[in-house]
C-alpha positions, 0 to 999 in steps of 0.5 A: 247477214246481220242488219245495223242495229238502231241506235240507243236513243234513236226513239228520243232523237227521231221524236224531238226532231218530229216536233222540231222539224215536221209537226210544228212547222207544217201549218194545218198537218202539224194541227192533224198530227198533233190532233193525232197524239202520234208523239205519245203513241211512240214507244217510251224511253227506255232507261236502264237503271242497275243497282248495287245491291243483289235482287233480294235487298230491301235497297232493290226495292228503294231503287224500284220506288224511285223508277215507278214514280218515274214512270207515273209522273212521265205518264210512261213516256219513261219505263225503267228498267232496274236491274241487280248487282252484277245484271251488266257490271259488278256492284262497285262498277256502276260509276264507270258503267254509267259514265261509258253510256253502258248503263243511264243510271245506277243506285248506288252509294260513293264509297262504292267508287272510292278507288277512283278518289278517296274524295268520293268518301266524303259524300257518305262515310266521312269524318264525324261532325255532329250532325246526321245523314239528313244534314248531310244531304241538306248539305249536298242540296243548299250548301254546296255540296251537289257543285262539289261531286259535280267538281270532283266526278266531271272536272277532276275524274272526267267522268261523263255523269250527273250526281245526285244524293237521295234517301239519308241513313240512320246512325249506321250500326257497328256490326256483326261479331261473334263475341263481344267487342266491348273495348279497343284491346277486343278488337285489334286484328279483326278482319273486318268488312266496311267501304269508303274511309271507313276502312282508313279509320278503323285500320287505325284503330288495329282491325285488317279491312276487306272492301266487298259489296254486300252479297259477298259478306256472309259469303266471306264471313263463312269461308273465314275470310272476314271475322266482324263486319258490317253493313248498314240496317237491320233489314239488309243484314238480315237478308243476307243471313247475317245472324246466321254466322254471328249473334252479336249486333252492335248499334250506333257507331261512329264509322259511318255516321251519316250517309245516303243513297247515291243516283247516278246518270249517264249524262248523255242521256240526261242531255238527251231528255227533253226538259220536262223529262229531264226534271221528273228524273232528277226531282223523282229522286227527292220524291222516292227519298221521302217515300223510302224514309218510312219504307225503310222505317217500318221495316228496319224496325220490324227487323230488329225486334224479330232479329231478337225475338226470332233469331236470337240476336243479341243488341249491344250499344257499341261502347263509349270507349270504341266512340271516343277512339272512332272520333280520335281516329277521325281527326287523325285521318281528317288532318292526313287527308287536308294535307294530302290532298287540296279538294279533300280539304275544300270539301271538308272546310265546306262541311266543317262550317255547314256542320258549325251552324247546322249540327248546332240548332239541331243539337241545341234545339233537340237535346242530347237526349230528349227522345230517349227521355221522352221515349222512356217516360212512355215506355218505362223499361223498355230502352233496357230490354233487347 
């Protein structure tokens, strides 16, 4: 006969109801017990994370980085436990697994929900407003955009979840094709892989868009199923094998302009924590994004030079003729979206104005082009080689 199993969140409910109840109001047996430190002898909290990305991903290792600082800063009151892309539920499953208590949390990106609102785009992979992902996520964290997901995820889709955005991507590249694209005529009916309105934009530009998680790419790039696809770094690419089905790597696109990592909990378990567990949770994810900026920095660099030195990929910079039909596309889809949907427009004015003033000091202070002039005056030659 099997015996009842012990509830989830037994250890966190039996602990808090041991200070409430019996430690601290026990008089000289609470001074004994908590002399003791019976409460840090319990077993810790177990808080199962599950990514999006398959186990070998440079992602994987972004999620592993925020649960040991977790872990560290609660003194292993906490241990994650994070597991891959399909350990519990699919990769683009995370958000329903995290809202149904199967899963605490997930690492993940929004568009990757996409198919519960289009809305969720506009948290990673919206329309193209000058600025980059960093201002993207200031946006998120002081201009009003964490209200925003909360509005959309808890009181539009009744999903039972705490948001929140970590770790902002570079400039996205274009992608893997087999020959050149260098002109909109270049690309018209291409079965191309990208996520999230992304695939709204360039079905209007004459490709044919397949939504598949990254572990199915390559996969799919063989099998014929897709012709061109992309991802989004050169060391995620090159872990999935991409320059072993294409050779043609376009940089700097405006499909997925600015974008970051995505966090999610389930928000039982969040309520759950006590306060000061609670905040090393939510504030572990601005910490483990600084230390994933230059993680992701050394090693998507590294990966670049040696997807050319090594493997005989060849760089492009995507066309200014492909830039400007992305842009003219975006705000063709930016007017379809106000108009079909009133939260899509209260999103996309809030970003609208953020942009106005944010994206205006960044470009006026930096410069168009004030790193590539500098960069060059030190490196002459260098932005021309591959």
């Amino acid at each position: 006969m099997k015996t009842k199993s012990t509830p989830k969140h037994a250890s966190k409910l039996s602990r808090r109801s041991f200070l409430s109840k019996g430690a601290l109001g026990g008089g000289v047996a609470a001074g004994a017990a908590l002399a003791a430190p019976a409460v840090l002898a319990q077993a810790p909290i177990q808080m199962r994370m599950q990514t999006s990305w398959p186990a070998a991903n440079i992602w994987q290792q972004f999620a592993q980085n925020y649960a040991d600082r977790v872990e560290t800063m609660s003194g292993g009151r906490i241990s994650v436990d994070v597991l891959p892309a399909g350990a519990i539920v699919g990769a683009f499953q995370v958000m329903d697994g995290c809202s149904d208590g199967i899963l605490d949390a997930a690492h993940s990106v929004p568009p990757y929900w996409y198919g519960k609102s289009k809305a969720s785009s506009l948290f990673g992979t919206g329309p193209v407003y000058g600025g980059d992902a960093i201002n993207l996520l200031a946006w998120f964290n002081e201009g009003g955009g964490d209200e925003l997901y909360r509005e959309l995820t808890q009181d539009i889709l009744g999903l039972n979840v705490v948001g929140r955005l970590g770790y902002p991507m570079p400039l996205q590249p274009f992608g893997w094709f087999k020959g050149e694209v260098n002109t909109l005529a270049d690309m018209q009916g291409f079965r191309y892989r990208t996520v999230g309105l992304a695939a709204d934009l360039l079905q209007k530009m004459g490709m044919s868009i397949a939504q598949l998680p990254g572990g199915e790419i390559v996969p799919a790039m063989e099998r014929g199923v897709i012709d061109a696809f992309e991802f989004n770094n050169p060391t995620s690419d090159r872990q999935f094998g991409a320059q072993d089905v294409a050779k043609n790597y376009y940089l700097g696109s405006y499909h997925q302009a600015s974008e970051t990592i995505e966090y999610i909990f389930n928000k039982d378990f969040l309520d759950d924590l006590d306060d000061d567990l609670r905040a090393i949770v939510m504030h572990s994810v601005e910490a483990a994004t600084l230390k994933n900026i230059g993680f992701a920095l050394d090693s998507y660099s590294a990966d670049l030079q040696g997807l050319v030195d090594e493997e005989g990929v060849i760089l492009h910079q995507t066309s200014d003729e492909i830039l400007d039909a992305q842009l003219a596309a975006w705000t063709e889809l930016e007017a379809e979206l106000m108009e079909e949907d009133p939260f899509m427009k209260k999103v996309l004015d809030s970003q609208r104005e953020w942009n106005e003033r944010t994206a205006y000091y960044q470009i006026m202070n930096n410069g168009k082009a004030s790193q590539a002039r500098a960069f060059e005056h030190v490196f002459p030659g260098r932005l021309t080689q591959g």
